[in-house]
C-alpha positions in Angstrom: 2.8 -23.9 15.9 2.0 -20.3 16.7 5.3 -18.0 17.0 3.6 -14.9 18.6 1.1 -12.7 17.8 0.9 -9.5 16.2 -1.9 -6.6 15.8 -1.7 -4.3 12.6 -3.9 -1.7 11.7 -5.0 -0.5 8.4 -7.6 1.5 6.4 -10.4 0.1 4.0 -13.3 1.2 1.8 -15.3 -0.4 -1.0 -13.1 -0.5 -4.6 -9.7 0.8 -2.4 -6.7 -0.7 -3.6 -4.0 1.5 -2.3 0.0 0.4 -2.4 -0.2 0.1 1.4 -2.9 -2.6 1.6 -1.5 -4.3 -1.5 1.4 -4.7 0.4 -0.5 -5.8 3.5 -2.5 -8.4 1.6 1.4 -9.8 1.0 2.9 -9.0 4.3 0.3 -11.1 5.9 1.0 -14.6 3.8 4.5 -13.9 4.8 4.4 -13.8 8.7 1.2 -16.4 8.7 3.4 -18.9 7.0 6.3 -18.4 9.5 3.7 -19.1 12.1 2.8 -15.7 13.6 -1.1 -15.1 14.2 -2.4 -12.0 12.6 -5.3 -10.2 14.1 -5.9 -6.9 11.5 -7.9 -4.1 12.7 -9.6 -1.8 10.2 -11.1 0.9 9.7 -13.7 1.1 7.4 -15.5 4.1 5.7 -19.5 3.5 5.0 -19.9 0.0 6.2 -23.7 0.8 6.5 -24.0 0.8 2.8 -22.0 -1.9 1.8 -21.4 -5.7 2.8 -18.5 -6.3 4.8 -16.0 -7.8 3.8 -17.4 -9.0 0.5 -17.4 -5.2 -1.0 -13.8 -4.4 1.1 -10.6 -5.1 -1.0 -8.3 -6.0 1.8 -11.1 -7.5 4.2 -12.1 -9.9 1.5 -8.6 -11.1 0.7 -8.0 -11.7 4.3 -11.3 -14.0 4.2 -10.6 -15.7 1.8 -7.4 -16.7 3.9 -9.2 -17.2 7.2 -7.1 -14.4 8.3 -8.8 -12.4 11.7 -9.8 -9.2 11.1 -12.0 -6.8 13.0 -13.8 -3.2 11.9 -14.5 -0.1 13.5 -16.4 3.0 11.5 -13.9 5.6 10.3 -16.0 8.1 10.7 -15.6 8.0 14.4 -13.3 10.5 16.8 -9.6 10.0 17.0 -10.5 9.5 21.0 -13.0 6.9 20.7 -10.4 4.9 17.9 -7.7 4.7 20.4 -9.9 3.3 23.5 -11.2 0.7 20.9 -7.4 -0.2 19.7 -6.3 -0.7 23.5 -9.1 -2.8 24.5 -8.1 -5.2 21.4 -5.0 -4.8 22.4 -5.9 -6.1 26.0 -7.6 -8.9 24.6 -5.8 -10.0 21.9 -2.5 -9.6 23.9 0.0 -9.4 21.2 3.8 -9.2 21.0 4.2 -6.7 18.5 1.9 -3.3 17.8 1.4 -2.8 14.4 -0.4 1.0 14.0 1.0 1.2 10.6 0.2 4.6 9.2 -3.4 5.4 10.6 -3.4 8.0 13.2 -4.8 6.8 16.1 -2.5 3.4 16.5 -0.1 5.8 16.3 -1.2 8.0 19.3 -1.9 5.1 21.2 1.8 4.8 21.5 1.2 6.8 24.5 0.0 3.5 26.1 1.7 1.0 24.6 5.4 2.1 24.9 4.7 2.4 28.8 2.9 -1.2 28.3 6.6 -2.5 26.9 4.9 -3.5 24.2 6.9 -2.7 20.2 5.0 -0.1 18.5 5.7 0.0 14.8 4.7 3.1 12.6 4.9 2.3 8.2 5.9 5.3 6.3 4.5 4.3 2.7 5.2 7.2 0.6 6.7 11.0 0.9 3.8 12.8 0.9 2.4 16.0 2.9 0.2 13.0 5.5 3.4 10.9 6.1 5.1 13.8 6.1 2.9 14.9 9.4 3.3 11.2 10.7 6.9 12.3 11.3 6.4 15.3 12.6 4.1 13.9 15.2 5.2 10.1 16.1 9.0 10.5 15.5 9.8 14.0 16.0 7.1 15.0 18.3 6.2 14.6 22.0 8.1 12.2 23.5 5.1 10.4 24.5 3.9 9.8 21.2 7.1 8.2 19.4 6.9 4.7 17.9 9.2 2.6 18.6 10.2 1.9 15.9 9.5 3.0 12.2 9.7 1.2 9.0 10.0 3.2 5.8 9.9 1.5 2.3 12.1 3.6 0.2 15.9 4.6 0.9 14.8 8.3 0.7 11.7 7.8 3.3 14.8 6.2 5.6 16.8 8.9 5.4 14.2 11.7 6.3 13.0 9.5 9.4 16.3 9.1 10.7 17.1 12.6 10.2 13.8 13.5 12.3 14.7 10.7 14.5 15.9 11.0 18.0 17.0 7.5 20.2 13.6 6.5 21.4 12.7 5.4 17.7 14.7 2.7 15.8 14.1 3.7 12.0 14.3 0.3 9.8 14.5 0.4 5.7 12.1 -2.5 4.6 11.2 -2.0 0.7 8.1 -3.4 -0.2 9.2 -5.9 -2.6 7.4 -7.6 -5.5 6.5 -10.8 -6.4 8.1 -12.3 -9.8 6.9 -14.9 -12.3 9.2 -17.6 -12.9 9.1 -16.6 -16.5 11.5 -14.8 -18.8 10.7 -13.0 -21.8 12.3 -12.8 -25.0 11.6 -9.6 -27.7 9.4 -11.1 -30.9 9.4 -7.5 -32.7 5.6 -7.8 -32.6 3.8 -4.6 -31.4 5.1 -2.8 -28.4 1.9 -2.1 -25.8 3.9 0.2 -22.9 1.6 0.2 -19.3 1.7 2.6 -16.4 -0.1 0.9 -13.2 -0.1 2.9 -10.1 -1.3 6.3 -8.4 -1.9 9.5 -10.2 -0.3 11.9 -8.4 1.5 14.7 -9.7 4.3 15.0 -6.7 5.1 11.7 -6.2 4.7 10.4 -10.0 5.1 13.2 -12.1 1.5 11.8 -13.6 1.1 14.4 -16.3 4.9 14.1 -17.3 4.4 10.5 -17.9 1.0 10.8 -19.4 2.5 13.0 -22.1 5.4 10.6 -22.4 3.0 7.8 -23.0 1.3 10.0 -25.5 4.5 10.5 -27.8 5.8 7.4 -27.8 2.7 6.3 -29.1 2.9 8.3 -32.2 5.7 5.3 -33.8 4.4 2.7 -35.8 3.5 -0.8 -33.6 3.3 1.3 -30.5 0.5 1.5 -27.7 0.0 2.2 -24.3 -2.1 1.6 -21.6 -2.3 3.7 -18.0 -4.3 2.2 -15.1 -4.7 3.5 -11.8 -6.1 5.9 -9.9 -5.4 9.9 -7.8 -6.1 12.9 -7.5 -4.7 13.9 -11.0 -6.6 11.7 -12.6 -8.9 14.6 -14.6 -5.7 16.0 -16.3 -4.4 12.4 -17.3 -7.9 11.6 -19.1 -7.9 15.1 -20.2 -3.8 14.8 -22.4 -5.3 11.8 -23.0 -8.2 13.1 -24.7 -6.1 16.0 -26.5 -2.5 13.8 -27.5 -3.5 9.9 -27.4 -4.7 10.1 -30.9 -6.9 6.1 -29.9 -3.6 5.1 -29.4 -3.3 5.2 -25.5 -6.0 4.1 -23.3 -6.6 4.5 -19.6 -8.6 1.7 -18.1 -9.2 2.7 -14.2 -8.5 1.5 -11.3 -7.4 -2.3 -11.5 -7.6 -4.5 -8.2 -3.8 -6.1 -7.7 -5.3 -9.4 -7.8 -5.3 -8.4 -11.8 -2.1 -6.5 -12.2 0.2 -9.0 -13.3 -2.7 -10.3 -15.8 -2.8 -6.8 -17.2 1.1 -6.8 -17.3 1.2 -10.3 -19.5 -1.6 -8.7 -21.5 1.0 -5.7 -22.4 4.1 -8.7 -22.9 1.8 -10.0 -25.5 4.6 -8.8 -28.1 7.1 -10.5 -26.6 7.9 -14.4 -26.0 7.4 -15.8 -22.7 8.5 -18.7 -21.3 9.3 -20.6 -17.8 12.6 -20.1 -16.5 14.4 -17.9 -13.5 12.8 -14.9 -12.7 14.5 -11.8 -13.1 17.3 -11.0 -10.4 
């Protein structure tokens, strides 16, 4: 039994395995199973060179689920993105507008709100682009203000509903993450520390941590691994280089499908077995 249907928007490209569309991938088993049909529009960067959605992270996850999903080149004018969004929109007729954090679902708030129809803008991290999303689509032109606006950290909820005026509803919806039901006990074998996630100096403190990494692997029994990928990622290879001494590694970008495989390969000094996750 269908309970409505939504439309979110997203962004994809071949080996892309951002925090939002790892959270998408999870969002979308959630709201399928509680029977609301999911039609995701994307777009894509270079689809002319790669198969789609074989070579597309997100696209191929929602395949594999026979999840919906429709594409539309990236490369293409803010103008052009929004007619295309509206006449899905129109055909698709759903109950809830998902824009998310791309641009142009955002601006088409200037049709949709008009329309009646809930238009819901995702603020996914503090940085200088979600930044502008607030300055535009919850601060800006009243014409342009979502709805509503979810942010994912206590700190992102705060400086939306400071920018905030009463046409936008600000939510606080963390991402959440999904946890064995395995506990694990400390064997005193070798400790193997990890680091999975964006390398970004603002956000992360990348090169803090790198360092970090570094000393604590100067005690006996101790290793550590950091995967990931950003735009600091020269100067983490590079204190890598200088201060890991062989004994921290940095292994890439890692699709989420093989994060928590990665994670049991660092628990390999520890004793796991079944029982309640973790509160």
């Amino acid at each position: 039994m269908t309970t409505g249907r939504v439309i979110i928007c997203t962004f994809d490209a071949p080996g892309f395995t951002g925090g939002p569309n790892t959270w998408l991938r999870r969002w979308y088993d959630v709201v399928t199973a509680h029977g609301f049909e999911v039609l995701t529009l994307a777009f894509v960067l270079e689809p002319h060179r790669h198969r789609l959605p074989e070579d597309y992270p997100l696209l191929a996850a929602l395949a594999d689920r026979g999840g919906r999903f429709e594409t539309f080149p990236y490369w293409e004018t803010v103008e052009k993105k929004i007619r295309w969004l509206l006449s899905r929109i129109e055909a698709f007729r759903p109950a809830v507008f998902i824009p998310n954090f791309t641009v142009a679902g955002l601006y088409a708030t200037a049709w949709t709100r008009p329309a009646g129809l809930p238009t819901v803008g995702i603020l996914h991290s503090d940085d200088a682009y979600h930044r502008a999303l607030l300055d535009v689509f919850v601060a800006g032109q009243p014409r342009f203000r979502a709805t509503d606006v979810v942010a994912v950290s206590r700190y992102l909820t705060e400086a939306a509903r400071v920018r905030a005026t009463p046409e936008t509803a600000v939510h606080s919806i963390p991402y959440g993450v999904p946890l064995p039901a395995t506990v694990s006990g400390w064997t005193h074998g070798p400790l193997r520390l990890l680091y999975a996630g964006r390398l970004e100096e603002e956000q992360k403190r990348i090169s803090d941590v790198t360092r970090a990494l570094c000393r604590a692997a100067q005690l006996p029994n101790v290793t550590a691994t950091i995967a990931g990928d950003g735009q600091a990622r020269a100067s983490v290879e590079s204190i890598i280089s200088r201060e890991g001494q062989g004994r921290v590694q940095y292994v890439g970008l890692v699709d989420n499908t093989r994060i928590q495989a990665l994670m049991a390969e660092c628990l390999s000094c520890f004793q796991i077995t079944k029982g309640c996750p973790l509160p």
